[in-house]
N, CA, C and O atoms as a DFTB+ gen file, in Angstrom:
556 C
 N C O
     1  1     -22.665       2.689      52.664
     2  2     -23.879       2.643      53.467
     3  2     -23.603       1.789      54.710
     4  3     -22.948       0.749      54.638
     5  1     -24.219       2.345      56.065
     6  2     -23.742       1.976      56.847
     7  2     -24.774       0.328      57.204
     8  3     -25.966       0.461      56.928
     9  1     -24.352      -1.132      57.779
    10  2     -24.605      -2.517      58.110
    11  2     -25.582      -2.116      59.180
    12  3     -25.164      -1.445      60.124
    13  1     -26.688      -2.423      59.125
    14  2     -27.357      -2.195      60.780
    15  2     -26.732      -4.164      61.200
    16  3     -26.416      -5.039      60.394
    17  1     -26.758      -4.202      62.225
    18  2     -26.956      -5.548      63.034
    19  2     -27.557      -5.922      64.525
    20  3     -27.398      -5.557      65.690
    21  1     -28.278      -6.789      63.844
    22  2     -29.707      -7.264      64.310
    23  2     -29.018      -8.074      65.144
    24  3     -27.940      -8.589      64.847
    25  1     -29.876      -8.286      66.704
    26  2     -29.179      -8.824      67.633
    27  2     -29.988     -10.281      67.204
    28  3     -30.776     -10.263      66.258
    29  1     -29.752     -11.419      67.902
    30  2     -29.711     -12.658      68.045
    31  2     -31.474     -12.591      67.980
    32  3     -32.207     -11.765      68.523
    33  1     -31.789     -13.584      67.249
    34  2     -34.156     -13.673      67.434
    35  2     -34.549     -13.601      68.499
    36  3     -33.985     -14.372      69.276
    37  1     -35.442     -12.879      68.989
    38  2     -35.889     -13.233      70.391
    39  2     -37.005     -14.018      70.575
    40  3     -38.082     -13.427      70.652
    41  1     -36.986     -15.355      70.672
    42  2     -38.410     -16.114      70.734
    43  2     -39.291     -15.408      71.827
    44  3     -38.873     -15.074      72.936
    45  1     -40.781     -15.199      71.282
    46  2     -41.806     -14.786      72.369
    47  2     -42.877     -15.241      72.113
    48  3     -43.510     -15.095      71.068
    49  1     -43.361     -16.225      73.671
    50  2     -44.531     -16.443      73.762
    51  2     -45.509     -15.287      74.071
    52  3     -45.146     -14.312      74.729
    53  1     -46.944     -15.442      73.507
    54  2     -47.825     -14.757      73.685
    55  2     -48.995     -15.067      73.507
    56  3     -49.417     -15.600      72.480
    57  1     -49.615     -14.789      74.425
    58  2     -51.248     -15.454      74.939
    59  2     -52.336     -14.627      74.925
    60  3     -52.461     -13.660      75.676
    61  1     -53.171     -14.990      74.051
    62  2     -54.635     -14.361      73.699
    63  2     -55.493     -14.685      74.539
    64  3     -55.536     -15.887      74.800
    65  1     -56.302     -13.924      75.132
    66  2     -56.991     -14.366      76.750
    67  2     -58.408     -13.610      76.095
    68  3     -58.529     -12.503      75.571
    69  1     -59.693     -14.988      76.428
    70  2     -61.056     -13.661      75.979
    71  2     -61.951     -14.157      77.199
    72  3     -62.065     -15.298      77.644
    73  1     -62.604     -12.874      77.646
    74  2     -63.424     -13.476      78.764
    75  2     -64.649     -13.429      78.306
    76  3     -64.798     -13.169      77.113
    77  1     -65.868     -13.684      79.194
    78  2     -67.067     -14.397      78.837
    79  2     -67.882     -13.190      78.186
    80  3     -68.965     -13.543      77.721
    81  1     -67.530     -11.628      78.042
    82  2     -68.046     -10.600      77.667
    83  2     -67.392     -10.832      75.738
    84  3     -68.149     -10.421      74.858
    85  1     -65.953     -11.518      75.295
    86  2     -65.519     -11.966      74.195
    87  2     -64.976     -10.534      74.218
    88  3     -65.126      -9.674      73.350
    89  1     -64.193     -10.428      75.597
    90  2     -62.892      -9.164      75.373
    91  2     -61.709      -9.990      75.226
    92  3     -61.480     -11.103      75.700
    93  1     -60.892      -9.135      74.370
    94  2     -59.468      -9.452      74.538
    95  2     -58.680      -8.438      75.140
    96  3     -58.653      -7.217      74.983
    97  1     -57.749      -9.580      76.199
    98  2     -56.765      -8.819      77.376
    99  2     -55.168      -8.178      76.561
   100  3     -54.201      -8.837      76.179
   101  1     -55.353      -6.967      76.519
   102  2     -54.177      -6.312      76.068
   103  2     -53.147      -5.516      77.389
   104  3     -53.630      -5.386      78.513
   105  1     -51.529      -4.967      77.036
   106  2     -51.203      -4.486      77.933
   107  2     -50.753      -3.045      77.492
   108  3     -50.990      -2.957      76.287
   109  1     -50.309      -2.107      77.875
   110  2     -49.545      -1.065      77.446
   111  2     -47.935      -1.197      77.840
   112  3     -47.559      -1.106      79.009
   113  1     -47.298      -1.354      77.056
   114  2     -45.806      -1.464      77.071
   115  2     -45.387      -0.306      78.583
   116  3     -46.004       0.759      78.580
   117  1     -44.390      -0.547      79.775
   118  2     -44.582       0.556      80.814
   119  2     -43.317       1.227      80.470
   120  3     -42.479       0.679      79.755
   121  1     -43.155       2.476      80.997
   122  2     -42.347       3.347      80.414
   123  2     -40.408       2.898      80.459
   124  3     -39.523       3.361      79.740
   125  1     -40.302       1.945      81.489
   126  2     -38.629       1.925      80.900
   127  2     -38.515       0.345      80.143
   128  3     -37.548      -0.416      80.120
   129  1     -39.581       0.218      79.679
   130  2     -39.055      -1.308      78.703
   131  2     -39.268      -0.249      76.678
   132  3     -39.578       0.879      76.295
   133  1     -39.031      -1.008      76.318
   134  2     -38.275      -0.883      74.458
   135  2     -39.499      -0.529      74.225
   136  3     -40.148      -1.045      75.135
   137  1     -40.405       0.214      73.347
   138  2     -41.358       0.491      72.679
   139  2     -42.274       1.020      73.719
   140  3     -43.430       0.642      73.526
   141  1     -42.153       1.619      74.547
   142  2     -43.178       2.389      76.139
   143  2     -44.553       2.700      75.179
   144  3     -44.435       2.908      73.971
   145  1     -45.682       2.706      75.771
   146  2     -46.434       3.350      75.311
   147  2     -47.626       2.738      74.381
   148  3     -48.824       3.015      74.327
   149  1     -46.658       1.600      73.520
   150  2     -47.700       0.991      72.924
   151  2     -47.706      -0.536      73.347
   152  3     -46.923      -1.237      73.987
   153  1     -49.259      -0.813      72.543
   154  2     -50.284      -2.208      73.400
   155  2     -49.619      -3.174      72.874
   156  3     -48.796      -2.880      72.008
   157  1     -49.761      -4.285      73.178
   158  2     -49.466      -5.366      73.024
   159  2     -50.226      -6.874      73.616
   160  3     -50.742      -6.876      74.734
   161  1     -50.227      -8.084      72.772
   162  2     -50.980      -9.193      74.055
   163  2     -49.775      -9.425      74.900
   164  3     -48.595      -9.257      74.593
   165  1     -50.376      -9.914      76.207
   166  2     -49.373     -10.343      77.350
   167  2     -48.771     -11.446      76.601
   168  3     -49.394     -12.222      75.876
   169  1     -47.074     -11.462      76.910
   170  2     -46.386     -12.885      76.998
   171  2     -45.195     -12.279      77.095
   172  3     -45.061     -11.198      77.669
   173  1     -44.318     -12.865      76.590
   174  2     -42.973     -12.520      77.008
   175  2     -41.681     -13.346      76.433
   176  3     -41.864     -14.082      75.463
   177  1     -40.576     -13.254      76.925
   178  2     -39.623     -14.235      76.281
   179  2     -39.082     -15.247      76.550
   180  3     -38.909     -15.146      77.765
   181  1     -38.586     -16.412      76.162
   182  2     -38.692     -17.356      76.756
   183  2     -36.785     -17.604      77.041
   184  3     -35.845     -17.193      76.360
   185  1     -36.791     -18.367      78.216
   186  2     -35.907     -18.249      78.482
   187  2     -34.737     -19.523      78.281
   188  3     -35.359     -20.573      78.125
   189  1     -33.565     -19.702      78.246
   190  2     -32.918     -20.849      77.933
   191  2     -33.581     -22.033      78.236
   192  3     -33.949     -22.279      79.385
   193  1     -33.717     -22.596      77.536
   194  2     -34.610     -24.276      77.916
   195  2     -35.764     -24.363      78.153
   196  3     -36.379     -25.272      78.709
   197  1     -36.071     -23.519      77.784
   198  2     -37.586     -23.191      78.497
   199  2     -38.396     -23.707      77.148
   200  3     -37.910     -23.686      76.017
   201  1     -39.832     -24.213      77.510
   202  2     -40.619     -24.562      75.945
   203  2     -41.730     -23.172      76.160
   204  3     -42.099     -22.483      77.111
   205  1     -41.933     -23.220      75.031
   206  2     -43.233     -22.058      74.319
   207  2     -44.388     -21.676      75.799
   208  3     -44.718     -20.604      76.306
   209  1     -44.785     -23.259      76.156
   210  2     -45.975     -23.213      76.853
   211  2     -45.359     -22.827      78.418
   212  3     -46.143     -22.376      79.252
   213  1     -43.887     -23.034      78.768
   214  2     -43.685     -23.020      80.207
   215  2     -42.975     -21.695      80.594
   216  3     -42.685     -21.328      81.732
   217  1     -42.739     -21.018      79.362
   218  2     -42.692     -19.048      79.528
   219  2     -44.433     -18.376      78.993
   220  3     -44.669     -17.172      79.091
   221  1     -45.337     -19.225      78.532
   222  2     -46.557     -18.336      78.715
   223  2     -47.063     -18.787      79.992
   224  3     -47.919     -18.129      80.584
   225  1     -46.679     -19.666      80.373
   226  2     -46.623     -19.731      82.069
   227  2     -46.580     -19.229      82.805
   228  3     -47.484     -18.813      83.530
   229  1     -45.318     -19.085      82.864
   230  2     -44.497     -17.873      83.686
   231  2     -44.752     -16.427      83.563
   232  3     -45.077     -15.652      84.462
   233  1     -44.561     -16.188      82.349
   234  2     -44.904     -15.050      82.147
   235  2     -46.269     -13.933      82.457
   236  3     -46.348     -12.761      82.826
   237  1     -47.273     -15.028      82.078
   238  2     -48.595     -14.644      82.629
   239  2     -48.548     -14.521      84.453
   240  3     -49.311     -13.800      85.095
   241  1     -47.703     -15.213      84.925
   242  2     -47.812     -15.331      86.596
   243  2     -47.135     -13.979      87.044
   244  3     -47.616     -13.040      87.679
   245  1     -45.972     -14.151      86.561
   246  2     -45.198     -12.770      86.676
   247  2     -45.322     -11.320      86.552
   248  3     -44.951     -10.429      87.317
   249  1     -46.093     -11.257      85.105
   250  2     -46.982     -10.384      84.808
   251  2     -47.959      -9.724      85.124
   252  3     -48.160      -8.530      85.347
   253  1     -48.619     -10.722      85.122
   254  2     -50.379     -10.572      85.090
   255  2     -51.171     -10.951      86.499
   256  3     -52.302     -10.620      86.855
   257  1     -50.183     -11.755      87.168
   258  2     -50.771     -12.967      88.296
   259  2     -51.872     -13.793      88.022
   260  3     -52.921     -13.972      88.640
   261  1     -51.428     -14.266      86.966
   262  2     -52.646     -14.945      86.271
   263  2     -52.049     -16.125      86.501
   264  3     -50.819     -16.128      86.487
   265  1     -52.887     -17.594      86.806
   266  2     -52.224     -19.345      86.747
   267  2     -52.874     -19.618      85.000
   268  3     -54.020     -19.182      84.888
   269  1     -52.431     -20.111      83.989
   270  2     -52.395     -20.525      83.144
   271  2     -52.434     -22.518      83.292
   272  3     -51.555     -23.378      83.240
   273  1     -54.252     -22.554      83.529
   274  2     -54.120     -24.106      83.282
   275  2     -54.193     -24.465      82.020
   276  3     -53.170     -25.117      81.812
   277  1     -54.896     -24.404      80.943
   278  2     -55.082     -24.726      79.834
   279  2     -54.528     -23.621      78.723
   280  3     -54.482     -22.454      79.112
   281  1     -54.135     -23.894      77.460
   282  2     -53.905     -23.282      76.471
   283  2     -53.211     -24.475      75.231
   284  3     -52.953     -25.678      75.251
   285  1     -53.107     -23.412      74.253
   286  2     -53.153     -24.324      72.958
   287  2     -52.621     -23.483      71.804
   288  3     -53.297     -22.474      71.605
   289  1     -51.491     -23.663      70.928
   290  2     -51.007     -22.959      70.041
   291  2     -51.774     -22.485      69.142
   292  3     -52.531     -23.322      68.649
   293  1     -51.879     -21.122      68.627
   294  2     -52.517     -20.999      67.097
   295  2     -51.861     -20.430      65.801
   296  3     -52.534     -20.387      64.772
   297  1     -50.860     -20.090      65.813
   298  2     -49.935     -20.033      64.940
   299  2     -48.760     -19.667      65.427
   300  3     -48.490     -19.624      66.627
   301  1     -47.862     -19.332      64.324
   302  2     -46.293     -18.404      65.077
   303  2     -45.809     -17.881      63.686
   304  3     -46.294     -18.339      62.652
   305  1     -44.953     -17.025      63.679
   306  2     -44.714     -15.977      63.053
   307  2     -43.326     -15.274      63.335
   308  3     -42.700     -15.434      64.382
   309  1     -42.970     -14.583      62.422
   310  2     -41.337     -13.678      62.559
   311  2     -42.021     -12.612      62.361
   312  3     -43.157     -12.466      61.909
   313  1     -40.721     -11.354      62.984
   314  2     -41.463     -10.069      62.750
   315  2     -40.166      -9.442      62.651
   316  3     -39.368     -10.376      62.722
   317  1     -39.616      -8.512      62.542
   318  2     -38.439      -7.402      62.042
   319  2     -38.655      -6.134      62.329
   320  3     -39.077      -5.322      61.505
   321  1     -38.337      -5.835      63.710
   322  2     -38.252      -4.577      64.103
   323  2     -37.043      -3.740      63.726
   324  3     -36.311      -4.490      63.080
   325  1     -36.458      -2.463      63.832
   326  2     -35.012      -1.929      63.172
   327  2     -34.095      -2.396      63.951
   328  3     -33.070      -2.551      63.287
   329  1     -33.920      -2.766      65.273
   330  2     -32.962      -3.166      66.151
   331  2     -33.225      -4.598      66.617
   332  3     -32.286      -5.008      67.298
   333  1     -34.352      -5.609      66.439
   334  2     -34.449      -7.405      66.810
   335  2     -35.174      -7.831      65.970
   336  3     -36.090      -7.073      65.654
   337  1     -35.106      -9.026      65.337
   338  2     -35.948      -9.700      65.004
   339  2     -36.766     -10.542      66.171
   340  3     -36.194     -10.874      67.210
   341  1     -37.592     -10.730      66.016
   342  2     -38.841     -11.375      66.878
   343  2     -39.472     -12.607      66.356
   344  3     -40.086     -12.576      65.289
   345  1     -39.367     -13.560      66.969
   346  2     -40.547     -15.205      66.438
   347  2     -41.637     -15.528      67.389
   348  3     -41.430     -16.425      68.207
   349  1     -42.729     -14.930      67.381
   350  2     -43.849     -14.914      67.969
   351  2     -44.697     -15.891      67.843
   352  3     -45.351     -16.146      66.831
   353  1     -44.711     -16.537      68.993
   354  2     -45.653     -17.521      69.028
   355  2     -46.759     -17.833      69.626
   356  3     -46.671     -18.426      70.701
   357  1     -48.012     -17.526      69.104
   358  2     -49.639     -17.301      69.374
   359  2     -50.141     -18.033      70.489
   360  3     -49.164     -18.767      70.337
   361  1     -50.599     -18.423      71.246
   362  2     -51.038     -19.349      71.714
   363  2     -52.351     -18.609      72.611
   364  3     -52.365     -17.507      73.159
   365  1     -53.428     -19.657      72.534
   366  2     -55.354     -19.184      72.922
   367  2     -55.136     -19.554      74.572
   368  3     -54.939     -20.733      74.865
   369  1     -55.174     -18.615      75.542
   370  2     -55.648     -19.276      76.613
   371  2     -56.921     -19.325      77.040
   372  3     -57.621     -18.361      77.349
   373  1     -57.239     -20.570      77.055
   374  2     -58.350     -21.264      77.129
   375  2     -58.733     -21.122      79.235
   376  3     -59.396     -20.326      79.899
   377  1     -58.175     -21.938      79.472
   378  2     -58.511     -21.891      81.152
   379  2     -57.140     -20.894      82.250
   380  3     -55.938     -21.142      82.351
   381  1     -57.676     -20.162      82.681
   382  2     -56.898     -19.282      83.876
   383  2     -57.460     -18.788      84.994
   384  3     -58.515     -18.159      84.916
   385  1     -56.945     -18.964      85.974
   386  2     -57.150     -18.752      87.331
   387  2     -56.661     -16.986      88.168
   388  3     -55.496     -16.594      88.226
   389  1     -57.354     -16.533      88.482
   390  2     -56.956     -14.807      88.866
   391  2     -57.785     -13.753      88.270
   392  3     -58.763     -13.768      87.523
   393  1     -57.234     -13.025      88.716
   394  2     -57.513     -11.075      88.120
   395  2     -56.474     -10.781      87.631
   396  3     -55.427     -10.949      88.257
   397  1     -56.492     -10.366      86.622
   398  2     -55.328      -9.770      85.435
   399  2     -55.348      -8.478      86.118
   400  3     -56.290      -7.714      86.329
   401  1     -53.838      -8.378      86.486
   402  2     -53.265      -6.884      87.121
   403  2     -51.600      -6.878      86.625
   404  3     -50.928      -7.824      86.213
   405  1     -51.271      -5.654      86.799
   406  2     -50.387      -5.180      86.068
   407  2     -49.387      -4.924      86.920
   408  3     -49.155      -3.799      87.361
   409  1     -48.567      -6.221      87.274
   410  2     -47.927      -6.397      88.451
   411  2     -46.326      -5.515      88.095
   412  3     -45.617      -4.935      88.917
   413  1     -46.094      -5.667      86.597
   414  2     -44.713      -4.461      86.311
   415  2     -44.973      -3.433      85.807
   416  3     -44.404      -3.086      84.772
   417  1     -45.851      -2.720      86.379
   418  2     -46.315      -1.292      86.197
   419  2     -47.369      -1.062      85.020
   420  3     -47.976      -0.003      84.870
   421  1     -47.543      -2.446      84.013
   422  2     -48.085      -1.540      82.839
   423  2     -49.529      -1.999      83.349
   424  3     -50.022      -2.773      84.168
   425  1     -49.943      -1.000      82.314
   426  2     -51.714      -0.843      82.169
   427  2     -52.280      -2.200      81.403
   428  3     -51.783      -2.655      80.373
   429  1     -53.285      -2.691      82.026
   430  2     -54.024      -3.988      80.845
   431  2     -55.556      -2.988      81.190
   432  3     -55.981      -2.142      81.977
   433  1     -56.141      -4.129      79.474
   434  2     -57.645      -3.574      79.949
   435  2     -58.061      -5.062      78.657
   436  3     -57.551      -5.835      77.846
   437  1     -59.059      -4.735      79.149
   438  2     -59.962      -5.845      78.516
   439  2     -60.996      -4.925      76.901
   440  3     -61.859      -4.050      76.829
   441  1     -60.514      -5.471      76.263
   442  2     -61.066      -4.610      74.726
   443  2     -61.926      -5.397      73.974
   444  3     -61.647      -6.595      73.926
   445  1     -63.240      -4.876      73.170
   446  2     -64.038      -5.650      72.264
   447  2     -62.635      -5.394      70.767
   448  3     -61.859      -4.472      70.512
   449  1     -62.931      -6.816      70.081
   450  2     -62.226      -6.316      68.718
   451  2     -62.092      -5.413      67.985
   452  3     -61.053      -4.947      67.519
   453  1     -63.744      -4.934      67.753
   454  2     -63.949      -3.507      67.365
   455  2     -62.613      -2.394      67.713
   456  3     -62.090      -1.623      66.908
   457  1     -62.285      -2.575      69.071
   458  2     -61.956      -1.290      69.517
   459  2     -60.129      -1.778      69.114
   460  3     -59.243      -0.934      69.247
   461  1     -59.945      -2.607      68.837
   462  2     -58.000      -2.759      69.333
   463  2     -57.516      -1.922      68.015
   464  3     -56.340      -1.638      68.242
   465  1     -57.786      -1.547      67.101
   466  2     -57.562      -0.776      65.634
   467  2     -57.179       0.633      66.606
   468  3     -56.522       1.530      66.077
   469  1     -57.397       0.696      67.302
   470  2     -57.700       2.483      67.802
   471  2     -56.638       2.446      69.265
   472  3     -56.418       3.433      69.967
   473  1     -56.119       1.174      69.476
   474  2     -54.575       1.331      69.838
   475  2     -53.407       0.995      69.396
   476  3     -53.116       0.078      68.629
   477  1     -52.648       1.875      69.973
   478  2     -51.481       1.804      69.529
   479  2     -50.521       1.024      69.387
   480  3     -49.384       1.411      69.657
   481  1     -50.803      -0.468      68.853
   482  2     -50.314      -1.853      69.055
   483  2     -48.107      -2.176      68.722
   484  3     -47.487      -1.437      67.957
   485  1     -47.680      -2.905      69.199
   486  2     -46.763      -3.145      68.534
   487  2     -46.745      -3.714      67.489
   488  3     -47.454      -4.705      67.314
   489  1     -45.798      -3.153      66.378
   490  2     -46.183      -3.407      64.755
   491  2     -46.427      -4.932      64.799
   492  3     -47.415      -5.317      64.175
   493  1     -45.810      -5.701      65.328
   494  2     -45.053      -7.132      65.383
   495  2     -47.104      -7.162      66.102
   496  3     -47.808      -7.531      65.162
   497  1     -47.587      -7.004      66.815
   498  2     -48.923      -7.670      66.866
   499  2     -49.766      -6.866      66.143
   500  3     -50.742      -7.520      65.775
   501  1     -49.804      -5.673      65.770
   502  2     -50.525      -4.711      64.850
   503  2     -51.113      -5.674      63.337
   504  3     -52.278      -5.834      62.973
   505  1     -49.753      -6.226      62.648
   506  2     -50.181      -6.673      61.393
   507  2     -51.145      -8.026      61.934
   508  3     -51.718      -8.398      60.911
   509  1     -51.524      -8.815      62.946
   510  2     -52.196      -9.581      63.327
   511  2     -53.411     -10.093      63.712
   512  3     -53.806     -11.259      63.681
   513  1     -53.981      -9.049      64.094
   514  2     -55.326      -8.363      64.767
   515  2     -56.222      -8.886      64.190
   516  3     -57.228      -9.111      64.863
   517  1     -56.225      -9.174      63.142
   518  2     -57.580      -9.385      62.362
   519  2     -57.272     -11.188      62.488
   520  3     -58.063     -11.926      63.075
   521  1     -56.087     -11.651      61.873
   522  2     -55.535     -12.804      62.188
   523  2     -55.942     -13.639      63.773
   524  3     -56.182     -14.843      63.869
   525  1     -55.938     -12.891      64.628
   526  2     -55.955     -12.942      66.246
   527  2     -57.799     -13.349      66.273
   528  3     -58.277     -14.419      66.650
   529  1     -58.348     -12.482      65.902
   530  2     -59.954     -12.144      66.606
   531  2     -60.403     -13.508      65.100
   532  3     -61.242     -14.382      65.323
   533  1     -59.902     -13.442      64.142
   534  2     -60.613     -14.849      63.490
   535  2     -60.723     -16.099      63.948
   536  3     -61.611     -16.946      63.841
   537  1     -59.539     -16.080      64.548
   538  2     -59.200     -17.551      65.760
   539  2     -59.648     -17.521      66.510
   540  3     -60.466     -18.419      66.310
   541  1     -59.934     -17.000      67.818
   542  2     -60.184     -17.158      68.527
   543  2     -61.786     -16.068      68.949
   544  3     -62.269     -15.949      70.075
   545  1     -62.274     -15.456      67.740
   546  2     -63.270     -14.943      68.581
   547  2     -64.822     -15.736      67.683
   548  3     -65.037     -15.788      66.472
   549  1     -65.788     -16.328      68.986
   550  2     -67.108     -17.206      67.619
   551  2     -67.255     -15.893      66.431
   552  3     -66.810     -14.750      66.528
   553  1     -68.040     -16.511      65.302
   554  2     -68.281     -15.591      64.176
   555  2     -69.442     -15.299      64.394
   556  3     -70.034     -14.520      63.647
């Protein structure tokens, strides 16, 4: 039987954003990155030396053109895709500055909880969802 091998973990920050309607900001993966097609929360990977909070930084700026003043961890997690493992790390943004736009082509939209079941999430945030909207959305 043939060894698959799994490249090196990829640490990724990722930031749960809800605005005053208590949407959460999702993106659609854009067509030449790994998994095209399906949603995901914004964040990204962090880069040599970099800490958790100063690639959801970046990432959101890069991304999204969003400034990230405030935020705050809420859990972290491994995930096992067939070709990377993944260590995902949650974090609530609390205060941000901008309009969320989709500065590397992909699509965002702003979703009630209700509705994120009915996209097509990456597995790695799929098993989470319910995990995600307990934290951070009032009861």
């Amino acid at each position: 039987m043939p060894t698959i091998e799994l490249k090196e973990t990829l640490v990724v920050a990722v930031g749960i954003v809800v605005d005053a309607q208590g949407r959460l900001l999702v993106g659609e993966r854009p067509a030449e990155k790994d998994y095209a097609g399906q949603w995901e929360f914004p964040g990204g990977k962090l880069e040599p030396g970099e800490s958790v909070f100063d690639a959801l930084v970046r990432e959101f700026r890069e991304e999204l053109n969003l400034q990230v003043d405030s935020a705050y961890a809420l859990f972290s997690c491994e995930h096992a895709y067939p070709d990377r493992q993944v260590e995902l790390h949650f974090w609530r943004v609390t205060e941000y500055q901008g309009e969320a736009e989709g500065l590397e082509g992909q699509s965002l939209r702003w979703v009630q909880a209700d509705d994120l079941a009915s996209l097509d999430f990456l597995e790695g945030n799929r098993a989470l969802l319910e995990k995600v909207c307990a934290l951070v959305l009032p009861r």
